[in-house]
C-alpha positions in Angstrom: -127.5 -43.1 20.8 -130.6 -45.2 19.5 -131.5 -46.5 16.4 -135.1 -46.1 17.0 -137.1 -45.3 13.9 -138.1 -41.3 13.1 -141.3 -41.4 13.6 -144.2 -39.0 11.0 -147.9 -38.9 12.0 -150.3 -38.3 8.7 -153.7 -37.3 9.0 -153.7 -36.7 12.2 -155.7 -33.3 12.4 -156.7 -32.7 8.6 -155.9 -34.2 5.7 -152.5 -34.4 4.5 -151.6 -32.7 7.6 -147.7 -34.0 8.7 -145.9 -34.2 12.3 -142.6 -35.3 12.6 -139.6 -34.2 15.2 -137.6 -31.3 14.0 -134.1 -33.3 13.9 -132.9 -36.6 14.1 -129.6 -38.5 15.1 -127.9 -41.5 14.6 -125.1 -43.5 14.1 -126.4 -46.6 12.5 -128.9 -47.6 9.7 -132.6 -46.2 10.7 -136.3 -46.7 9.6 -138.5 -43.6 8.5 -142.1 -45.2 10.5 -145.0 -43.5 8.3 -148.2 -43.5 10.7 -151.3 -42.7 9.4 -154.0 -41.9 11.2 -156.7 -41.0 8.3 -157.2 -41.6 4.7 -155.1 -43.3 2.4 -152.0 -41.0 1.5 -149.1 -40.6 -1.1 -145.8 -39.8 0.7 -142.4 -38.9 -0.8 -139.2 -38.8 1.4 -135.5 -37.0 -0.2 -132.6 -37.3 1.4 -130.4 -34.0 0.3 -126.9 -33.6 -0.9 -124.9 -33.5 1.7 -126.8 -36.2 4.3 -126.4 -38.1 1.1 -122.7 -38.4 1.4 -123.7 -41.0 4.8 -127.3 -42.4 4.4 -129.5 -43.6 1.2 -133.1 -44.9 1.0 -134.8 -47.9 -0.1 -137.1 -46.2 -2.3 -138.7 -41.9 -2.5 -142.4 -42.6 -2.9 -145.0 -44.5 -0.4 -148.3 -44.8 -0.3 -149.9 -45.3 2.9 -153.1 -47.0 3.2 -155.9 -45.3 5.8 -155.1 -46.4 9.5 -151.7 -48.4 8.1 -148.1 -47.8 10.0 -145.5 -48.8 7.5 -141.8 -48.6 7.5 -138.9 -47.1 5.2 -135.6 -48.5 5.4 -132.8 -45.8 5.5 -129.3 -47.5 5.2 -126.3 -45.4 6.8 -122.6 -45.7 6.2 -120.6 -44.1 9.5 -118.8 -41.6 8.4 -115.3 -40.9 10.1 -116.6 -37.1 10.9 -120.8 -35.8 11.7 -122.3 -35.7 8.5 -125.6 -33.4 8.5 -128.0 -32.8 6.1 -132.0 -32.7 5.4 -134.6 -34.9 4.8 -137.7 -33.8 3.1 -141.3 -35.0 3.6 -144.1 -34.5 1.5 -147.4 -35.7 1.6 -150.9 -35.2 -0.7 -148.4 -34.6 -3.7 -147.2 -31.0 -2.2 -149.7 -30.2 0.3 -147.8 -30.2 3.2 -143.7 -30.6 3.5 -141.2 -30.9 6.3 -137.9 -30.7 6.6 -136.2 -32.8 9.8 -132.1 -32.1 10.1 -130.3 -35.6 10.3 -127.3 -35.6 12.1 -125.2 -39.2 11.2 -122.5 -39.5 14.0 -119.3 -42.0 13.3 -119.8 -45.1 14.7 -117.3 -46.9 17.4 -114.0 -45.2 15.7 -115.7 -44.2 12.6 -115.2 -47.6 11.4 -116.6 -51.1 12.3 -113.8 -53.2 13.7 -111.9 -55.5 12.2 -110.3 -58.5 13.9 -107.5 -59.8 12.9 -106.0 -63.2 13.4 -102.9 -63.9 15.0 -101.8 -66.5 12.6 -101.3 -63.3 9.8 -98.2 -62.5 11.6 -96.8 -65.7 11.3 -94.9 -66.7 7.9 -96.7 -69.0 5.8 -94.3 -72.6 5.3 -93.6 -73.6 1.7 -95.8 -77.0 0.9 -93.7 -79.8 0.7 -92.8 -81.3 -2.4 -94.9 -83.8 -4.2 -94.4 -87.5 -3.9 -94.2 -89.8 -7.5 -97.9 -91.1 -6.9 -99.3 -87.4 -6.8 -96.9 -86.3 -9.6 -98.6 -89.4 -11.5 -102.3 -88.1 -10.1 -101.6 -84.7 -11.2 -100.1 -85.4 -15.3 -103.3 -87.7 -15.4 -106.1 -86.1 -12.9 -108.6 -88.5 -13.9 -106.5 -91.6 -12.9 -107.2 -92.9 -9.2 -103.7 -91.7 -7.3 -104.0 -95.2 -5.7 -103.2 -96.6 -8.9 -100.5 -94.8 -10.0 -97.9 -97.8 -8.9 -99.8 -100.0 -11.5 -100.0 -97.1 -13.9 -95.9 -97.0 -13.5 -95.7 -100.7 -13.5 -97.5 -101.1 -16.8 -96.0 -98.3 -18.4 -92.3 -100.1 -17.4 -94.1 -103.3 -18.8 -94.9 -101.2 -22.6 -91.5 -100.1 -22.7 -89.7 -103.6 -22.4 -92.4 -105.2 -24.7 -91.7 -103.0 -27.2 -88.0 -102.8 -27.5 -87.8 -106.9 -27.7 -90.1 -106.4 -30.5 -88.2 -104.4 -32.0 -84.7 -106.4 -31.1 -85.9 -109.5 -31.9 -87.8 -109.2 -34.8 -89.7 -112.5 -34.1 -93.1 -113.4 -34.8 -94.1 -114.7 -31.2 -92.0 -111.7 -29.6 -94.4 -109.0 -31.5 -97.3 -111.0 -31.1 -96.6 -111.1 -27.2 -95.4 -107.6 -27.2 -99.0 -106.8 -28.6 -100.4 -108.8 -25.8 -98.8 -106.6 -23.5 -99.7 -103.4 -25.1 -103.4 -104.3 -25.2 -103.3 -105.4 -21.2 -101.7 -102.0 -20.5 -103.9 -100.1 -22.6 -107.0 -102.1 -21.0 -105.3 -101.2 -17.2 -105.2 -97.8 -18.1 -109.0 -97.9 -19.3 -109.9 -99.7 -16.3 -108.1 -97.1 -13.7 -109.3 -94.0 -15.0 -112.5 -92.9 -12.7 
């Protein structure tokens, strides 16, 4: 079964006159190709009820220049069962009307196919645990992970200054304890991207 496009001739004996097959079938999305062969022409296309349940159109109403062919998208679903139903074509605002019967047929199984990959089957392995350096990276995500040894270094390096300092309560021990603070804190600064 083609998708070839349901082809209506306009104008081709009088005006307003319509031609178009009796019934249509398909099993995929179509085009409604509006021919005319005279003067310029208003068309409106209606899917009914139940074709609806399978098959929608772009848009209802067209108008068709003189000696113009143009085309009307109709998009199909495939259904899992035939789904038929009617669609109506009326030119010169209700001059002239036919009815074609559209027959949608399932596609291959109803359904497109779906692959499906073999690694699905397969149980997915737990990610391994993270070292010290990402642990770092991740409590401080703007800090380069390649610096997270200095990062623990100076942090070791706060920690000592300030308990001397506060041991030793000596002038030159808080001054240099201050020292340090002020080099970590500037590390830090520097490492964060």
């Amino acid at each position: 079964m083609s998708n070839a496009p349901l082809t209506v001739t306009l104008n081709d004996e009088r005006p307003h006159d319509l031609s178009v097959a009796p019934s249509f079938a398909t099993n995929g999305p179509f085009s409604v190709e509006l021919v005319n062969k005279g003067q310029a022409v208003h068309v409106h296309l209606h899917i009914d009820d139940e074709l609806a349940r399978a098959a929608s159109l772009s848009e209802g109403n067209h108008f068709v220049d003189g000696g113009q062919t143009k085309h009307v998208e109709v998009f199909v679903t495939p259904p899992p069962e035939p789904v038929s139903g009617k669609l109506k074509i009326v030119s010169g605002h209700g001059s002239e009307t036919r009815y074609v019967d559209v027959t949608v047929e399932p596609g291959e199984g109803g359904k497109p196919p779906v692959d499906v990959d073999e690694t699905l089957s397969k149980p997915k392995q737990p990610d391994p645990e993270p070292s010290v350096t990402e642990s770092i990276a991740d409590v401080f995500p703007s800090v380069d992970p390649r610096a997270a040894p200095l990062f623990g270094l100076a942090l070791v390096a706060l920690v000592l200054a300030v308990a001397l300092a506060s041991v030793f309560e000596s002038f030159a021990i808080t001054l240099g304890a201050g020292v340090v603070v002020g080099g970590v804190l500037a590390a830090l600064v520097l490492t964060m991207r």
